[in-house]
C-alpha positions in Angstrom: -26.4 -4.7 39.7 -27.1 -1.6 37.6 -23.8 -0.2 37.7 -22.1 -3.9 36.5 -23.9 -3.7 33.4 -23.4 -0.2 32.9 -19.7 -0.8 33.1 -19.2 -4.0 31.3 -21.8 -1.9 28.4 -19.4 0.6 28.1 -16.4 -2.0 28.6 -17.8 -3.9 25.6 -18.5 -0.5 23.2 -15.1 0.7 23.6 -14.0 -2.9 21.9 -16.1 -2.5 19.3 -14.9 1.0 18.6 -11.4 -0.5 19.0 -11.8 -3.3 16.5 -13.8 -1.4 14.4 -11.0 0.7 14.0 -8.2 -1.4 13.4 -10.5 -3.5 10.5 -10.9 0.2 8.7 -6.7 0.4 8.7 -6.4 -2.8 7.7 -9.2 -2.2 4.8 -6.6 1.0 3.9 -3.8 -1.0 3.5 -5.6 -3.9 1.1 -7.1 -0.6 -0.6 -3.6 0.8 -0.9 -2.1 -2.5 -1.6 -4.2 -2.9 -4.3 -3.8 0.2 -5.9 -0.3 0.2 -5.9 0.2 -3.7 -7.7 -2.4 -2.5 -9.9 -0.7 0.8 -10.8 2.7 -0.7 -11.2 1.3 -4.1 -13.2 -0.1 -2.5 -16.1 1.9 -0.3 -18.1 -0.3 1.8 -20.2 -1.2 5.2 -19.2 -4.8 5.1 -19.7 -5.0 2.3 -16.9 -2.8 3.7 -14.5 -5.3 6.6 -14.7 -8.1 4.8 -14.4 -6.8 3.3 -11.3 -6.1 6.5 -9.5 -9.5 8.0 -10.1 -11.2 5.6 -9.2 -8.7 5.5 -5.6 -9.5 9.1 -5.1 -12.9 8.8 -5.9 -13.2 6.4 -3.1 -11.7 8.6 -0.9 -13.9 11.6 -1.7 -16.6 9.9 -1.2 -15.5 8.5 2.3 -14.6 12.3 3.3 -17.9 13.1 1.7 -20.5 10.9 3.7 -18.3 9.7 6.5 -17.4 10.7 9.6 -13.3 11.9 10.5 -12.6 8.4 12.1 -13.3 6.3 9.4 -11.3 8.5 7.2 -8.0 8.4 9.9 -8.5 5.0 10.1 -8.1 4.8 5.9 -5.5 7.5 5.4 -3.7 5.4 8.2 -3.9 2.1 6.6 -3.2 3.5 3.1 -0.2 5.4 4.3 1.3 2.0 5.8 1.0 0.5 2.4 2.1 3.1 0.2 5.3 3.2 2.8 5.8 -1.0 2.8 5.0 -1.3 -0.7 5.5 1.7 -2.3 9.2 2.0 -1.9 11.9 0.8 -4.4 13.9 -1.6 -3.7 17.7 -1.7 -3.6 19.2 -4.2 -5.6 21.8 -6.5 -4.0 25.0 -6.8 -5.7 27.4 -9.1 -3.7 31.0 -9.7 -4.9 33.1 -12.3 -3.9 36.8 -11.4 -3.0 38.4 -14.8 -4.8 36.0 -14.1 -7.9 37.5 -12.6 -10.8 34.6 -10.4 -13.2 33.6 -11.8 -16.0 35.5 -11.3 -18.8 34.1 -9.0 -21.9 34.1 -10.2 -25.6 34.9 -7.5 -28.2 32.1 -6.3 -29.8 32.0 -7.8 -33.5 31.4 -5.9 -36.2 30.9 -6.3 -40.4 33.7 -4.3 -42.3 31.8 -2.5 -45.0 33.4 -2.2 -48.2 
């Protein structure tokens, strides 16, 4: 009876460490998330700095006070989301073979005299 409990103990901690885990990567990739719409959003300089300082002031102060998993599990999540959201994306130009480009007014100008 001992050794059931023991095993469905240890059964039950290695969940916890498991979904523990994947809420800290999924915490990264809000925090990245909202870095990166917050970064792009506002134009000003002055905000766009404000924002990453306070982003790598977060981070110090998980490598600071916590231990190497949490931080994994962060750099992981914020990693996704600089990678899914970080990117440019291509614009799509599609061109029709039957379509003929539009056409192009002369420029119009004043004659000074």
């Amino acid at each position: 009876m001992g050794d059931f409990f023991s095993v469905s103990a240890n059964i039950l901690n290695l969940l916890g460490v498991l979904i523990r885990f994947v809420g800290v990567v999924v915490f990264g990739l809000a925090i990245g998330w909202f870095t990166l719409t917050a970064f792009k959003r506002e134009g000003a300089w002055y905000y766009q700095a404000v924002v990453l300082v306070v982003f790598f002031g977060f981070f110090a102060s998980v490598f600071w006070k916590s231990d190497p998993g949490l931080l994994g599990g962060l750099t992981l999540g914020t990693g996704l989301a600089m990678l899914l959201w970080g990117m440019k994306k291509a614009k799509v130009v599609v061109e029709y073979p039957d379509e003929q480009p539009p056409a192009v007014e002369p420029k119009r100008t004043r004659k000074v005299v």
